[in-house]
C-alpha positions in Angstrom: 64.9 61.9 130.6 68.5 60.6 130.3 67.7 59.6 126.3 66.0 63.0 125.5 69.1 64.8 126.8 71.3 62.6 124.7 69.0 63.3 121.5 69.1 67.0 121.9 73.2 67.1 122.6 73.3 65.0 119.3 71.2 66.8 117.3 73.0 70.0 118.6 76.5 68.7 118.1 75.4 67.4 114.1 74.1 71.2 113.7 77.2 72.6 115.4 79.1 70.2 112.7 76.9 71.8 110.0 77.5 75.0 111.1 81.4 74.7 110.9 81.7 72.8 107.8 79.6 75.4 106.1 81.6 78.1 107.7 84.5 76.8 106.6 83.5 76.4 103.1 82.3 80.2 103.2 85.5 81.2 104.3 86.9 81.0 100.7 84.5 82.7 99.3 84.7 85.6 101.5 88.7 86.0 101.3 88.1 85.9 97.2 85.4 88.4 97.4 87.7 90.8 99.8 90.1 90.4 97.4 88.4 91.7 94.7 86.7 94.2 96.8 90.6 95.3 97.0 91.1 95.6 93.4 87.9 97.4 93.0 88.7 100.1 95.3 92.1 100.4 94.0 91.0 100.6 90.6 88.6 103.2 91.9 91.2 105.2 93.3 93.3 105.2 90.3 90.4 106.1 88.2 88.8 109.0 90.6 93.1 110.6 90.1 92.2 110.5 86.0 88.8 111.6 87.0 90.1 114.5 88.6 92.8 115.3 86.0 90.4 115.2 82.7 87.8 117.7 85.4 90.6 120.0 85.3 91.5 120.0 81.8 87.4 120.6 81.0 87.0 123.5 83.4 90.0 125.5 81.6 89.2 124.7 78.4 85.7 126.2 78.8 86.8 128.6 81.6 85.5 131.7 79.7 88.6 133.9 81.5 91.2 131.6 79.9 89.7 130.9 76.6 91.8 133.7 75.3 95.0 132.5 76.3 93.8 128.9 74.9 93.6 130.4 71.8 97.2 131.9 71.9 98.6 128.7 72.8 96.7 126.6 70.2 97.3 128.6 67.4 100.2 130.5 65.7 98.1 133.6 65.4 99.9 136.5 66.9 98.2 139.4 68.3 98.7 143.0 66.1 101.6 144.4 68.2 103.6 141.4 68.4 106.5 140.1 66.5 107.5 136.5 65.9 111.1 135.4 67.2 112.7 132.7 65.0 116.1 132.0 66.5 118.9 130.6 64.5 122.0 128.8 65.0 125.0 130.9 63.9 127.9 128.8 62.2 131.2 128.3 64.7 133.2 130.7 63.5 130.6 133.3 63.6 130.4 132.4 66.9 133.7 133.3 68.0 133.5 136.6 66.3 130.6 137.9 68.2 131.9 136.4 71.4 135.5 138.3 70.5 133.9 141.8 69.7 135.0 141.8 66.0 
């Protein structure tokens, strides 16, 4: 009885080893794959913020209520009643005669 004890806490205590040492070479493993599992999801995060962006950008462009302002700012067409501005920079010394009344 005394020798069957003895061969079962060996044979426990070698699988308990097994167990460990193969736990411990795991262990790698897992911290690398948590790691990229990191970079993954931040990489997803970053990606879902451009995903949202470019979703924004598509539902104006074909958002039939703005498609006429799209229009306005994409082309220089001007509507019939409107009048183009082109501003101008007026020499100095024009400058000061407008600023002193003459």
């Amino acid at each position: 009885m005394a020798l069957e004890t003895t061969v079962k806490l060996t044979v426990n205590v070698v699988l308990s080893a097994l167990a460990v040492s193969n736990l411990m070479h795991l262990l790698p493993y897992s911290w690398s794959q948590q790691e990229k599992w990191q970079e993954i999801s931040t990489e997803v995060k970053h990606s879902q913020g451009r995903v949202n962006n470019l979703r924004t950008v598509f539902s104006r462009y074909f958002d039939p209520q703005q498609a006429e302002t799209i229009m306005k700012e994409q082309s220089s067409r001007l509507e019939p009643g409107q009048r183009q501005i082109f501003w101008q920079d007026k020499p100095a010394k024009d400058a000061k005669k407008v600023i002193n009344g003459e």
